[in-house]
C-alpha positions in Angstrom: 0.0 0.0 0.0 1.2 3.3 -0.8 1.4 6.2 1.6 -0.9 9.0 0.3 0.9 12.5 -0.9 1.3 15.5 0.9 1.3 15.9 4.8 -1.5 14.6 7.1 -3.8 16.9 9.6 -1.2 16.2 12.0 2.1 16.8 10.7 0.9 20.3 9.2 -0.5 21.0 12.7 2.9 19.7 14.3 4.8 21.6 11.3 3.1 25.2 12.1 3.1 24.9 16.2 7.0 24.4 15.7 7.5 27.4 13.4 4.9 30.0 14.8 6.5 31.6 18.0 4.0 31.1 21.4 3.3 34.9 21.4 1.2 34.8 18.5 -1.5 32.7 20.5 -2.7 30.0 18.2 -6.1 28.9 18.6 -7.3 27.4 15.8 -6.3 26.0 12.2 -9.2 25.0 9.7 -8.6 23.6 6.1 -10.3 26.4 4.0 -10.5 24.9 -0.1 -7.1 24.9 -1.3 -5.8 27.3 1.7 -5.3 26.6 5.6 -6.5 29.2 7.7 -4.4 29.7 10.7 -6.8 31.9 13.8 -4.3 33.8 15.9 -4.8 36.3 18.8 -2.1 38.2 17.8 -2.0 38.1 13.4 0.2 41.1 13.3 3.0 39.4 14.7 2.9 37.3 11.9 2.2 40.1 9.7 5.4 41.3 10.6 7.5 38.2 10.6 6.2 37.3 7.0 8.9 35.3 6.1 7.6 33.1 9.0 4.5 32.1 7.2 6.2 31.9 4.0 8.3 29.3 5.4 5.5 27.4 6.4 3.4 27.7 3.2 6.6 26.2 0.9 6.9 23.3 3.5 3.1 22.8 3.8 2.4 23.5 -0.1 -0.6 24.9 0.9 -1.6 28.8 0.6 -2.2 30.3 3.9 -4.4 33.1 5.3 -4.1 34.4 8.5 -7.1 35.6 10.5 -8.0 36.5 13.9 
């Protein structure tokens, strides 16, 4: 049997918790379509570490929207 492609729920859940700093306050992530919505307390932390979610989104190879 062959594994499926791309990264499960969990491993994209594991992949973003690693990257996105604590301060941002994570507190939920949805599948949105073809993007993942990631729900933070604090979005312009991430606004202003960009290259943060960038990382993420070429690792992922999902787009990604950010949203409080």
């Amino acid at each position: 049997m062959q594994k499926p492609q791309g990264l499960s729920y969990e491993e994209i859940r594991k992949t973003i918790l690693e990257k996105i700093p604590a301060e941002v306050g994570i507190t939920r992530i949805e599948f949105e379509g073809p993007r993942l919505a990631i729900y933070t307390q604090k979005p312009e932390t991430l606004i202003e570490q960009s290259h943060i979610v960038g990382e993420i989104a070429g690792i992922i190879k999902k787009r990604i929207v950010v949203r409080s």
